[in-house]
C-alpha positions in Angstrom: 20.1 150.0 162.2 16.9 150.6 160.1 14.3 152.7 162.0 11.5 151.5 162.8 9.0 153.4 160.5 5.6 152.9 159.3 4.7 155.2 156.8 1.0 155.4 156.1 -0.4 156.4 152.9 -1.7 160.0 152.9 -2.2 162.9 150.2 -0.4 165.3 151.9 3.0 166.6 150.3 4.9 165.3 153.6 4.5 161.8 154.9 3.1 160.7 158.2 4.2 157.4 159.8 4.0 155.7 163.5 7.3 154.7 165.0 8.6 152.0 167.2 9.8 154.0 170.5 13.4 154.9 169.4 16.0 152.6 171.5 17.1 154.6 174.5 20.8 155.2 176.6 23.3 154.7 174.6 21.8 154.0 171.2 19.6 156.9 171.5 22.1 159.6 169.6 22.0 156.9 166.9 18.5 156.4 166.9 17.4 159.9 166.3 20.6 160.2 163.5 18.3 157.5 161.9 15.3 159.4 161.9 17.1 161.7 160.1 18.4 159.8 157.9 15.1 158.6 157.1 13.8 161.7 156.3 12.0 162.9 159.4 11.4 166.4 160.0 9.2 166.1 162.8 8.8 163.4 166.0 6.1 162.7 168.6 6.5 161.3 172.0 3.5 159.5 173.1 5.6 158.2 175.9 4.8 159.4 179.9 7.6 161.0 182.0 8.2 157.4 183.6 8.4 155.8 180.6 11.0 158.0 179.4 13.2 157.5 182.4 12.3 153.5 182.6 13.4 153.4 178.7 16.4 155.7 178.8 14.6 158.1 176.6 14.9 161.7 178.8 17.4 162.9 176.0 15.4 162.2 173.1 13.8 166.1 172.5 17.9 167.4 173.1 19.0 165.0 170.9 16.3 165.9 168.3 16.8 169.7 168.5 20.4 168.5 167.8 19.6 166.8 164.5 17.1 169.6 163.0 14.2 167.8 164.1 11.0 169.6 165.6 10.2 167.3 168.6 6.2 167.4 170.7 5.7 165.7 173.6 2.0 164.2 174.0 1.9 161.9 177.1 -0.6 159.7 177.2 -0.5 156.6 179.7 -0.2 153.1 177.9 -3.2 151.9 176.5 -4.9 154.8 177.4 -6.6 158.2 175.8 -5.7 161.6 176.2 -6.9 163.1 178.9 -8.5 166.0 177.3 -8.7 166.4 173.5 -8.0 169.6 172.8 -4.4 170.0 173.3 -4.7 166.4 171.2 -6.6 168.1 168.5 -4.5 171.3 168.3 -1.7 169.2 167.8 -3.3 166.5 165.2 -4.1 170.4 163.2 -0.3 171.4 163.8 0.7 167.7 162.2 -1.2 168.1 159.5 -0.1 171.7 158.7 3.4 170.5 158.6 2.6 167.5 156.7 0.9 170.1 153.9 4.1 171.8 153.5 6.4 168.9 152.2 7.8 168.1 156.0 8.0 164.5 157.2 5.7 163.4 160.4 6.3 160.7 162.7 4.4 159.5 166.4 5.9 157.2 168.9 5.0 155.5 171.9 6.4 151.9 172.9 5.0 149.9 170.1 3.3 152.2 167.7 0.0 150.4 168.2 -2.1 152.3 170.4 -1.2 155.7 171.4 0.3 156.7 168.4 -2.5 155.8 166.3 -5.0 157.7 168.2 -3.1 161.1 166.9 -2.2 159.6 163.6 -6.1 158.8 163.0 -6.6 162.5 164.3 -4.1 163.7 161.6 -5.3 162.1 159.1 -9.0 163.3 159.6 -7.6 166.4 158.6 -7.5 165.8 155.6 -11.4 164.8 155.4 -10.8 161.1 155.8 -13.1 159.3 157.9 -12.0 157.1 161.3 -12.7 154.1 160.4 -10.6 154.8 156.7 -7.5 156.3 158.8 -7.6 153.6 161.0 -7.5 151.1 158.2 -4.8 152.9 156.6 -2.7 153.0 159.5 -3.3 149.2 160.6 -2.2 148.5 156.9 0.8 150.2 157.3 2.0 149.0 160.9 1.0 145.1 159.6 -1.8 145.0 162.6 -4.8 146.5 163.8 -5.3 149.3 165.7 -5.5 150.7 167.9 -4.7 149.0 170.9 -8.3 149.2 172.8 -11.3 149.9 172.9 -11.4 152.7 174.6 -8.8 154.3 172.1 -11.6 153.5 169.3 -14.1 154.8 171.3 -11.9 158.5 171.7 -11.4 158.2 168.3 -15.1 157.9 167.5 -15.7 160.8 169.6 -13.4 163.1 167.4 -15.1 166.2 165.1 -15.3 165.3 161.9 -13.3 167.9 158.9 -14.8 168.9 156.2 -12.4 169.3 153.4 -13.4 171.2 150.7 -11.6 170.1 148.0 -10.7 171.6 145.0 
């Protein structure tokens, strides 16, 4: 089965895309052999600890490892924000360090909507681009806007501005 991938457009030498939450239980293993195949380098669980056991997903970081792919773990409850934004933050700054150096970036929750557009936006400021230009990038990319609510604009309105200096 095709992964469920939404690359966005960015100018980094790796790409960055939101994912549908992988299937769980027994299709996991094939799941995450997917990713690979896709080219992922890197995953991001967006997913709470219930949410992982509900969807049969408490594997996924073994099964990762297994495959050669770096795997973070970000909970955030559905529909929600972060609770604090610097782990958030260091972690949109790791993203985007890995993204610079060629590897392949992707950010789950259930529905790549909400959750994992709020890091993806975070990512992609970065690079010096704007919210309201990373979030129109990512809602082209996933087909629909985002995120999910307004609260999740309203964190991502909140977030320090990068300036890139460019060259």
């Amino acid at each position: 089965m095709k992964p469920g991938i939404y690359w966005i457009n960015n100018s980094t030498a790796g790409k960055l895309g939101i994912a549908l939450r992988p299937r769980g239980g027994d299709w996991l293993t094939n799941e995450i052999q997917n990713w690979k195949r896709a080219g992922v380098d890197v995953a991001v669980s967006m997913l709470m600890r219930d949410e992982e056991e509900e969807l049969g997903l408490r594997a996924e970081k073994k099964l990762c490892r297994e495959q050669g792919i770096e795997f973070h773990s970000l909970p955030v409850p559905d529909r929600g924000v972060p609770k604090a934004k610097e782990p958030a933050l260091k972690l949109a700054a790791r993203l985007h360090h890995e993204l610079e150096h060629g590897r392949n970036v992707i950010i789950h929750c259930r529905q790549s909507v909400g959750r994992s557009s709020l890091l993806a936006t975070a990512v992609l400021m970065q690079e010096g681009i704007s919210p309201s230009v990373a979030i129109h990038d990512i809602s082209m990319a996933r087909k629909m806007e985002v995120p999910e609510t307004a609260e999740q604009r309203e964190w991502i309105d909140t977030l320090p501005v990068v300036h890139v200096e460019r060259r």
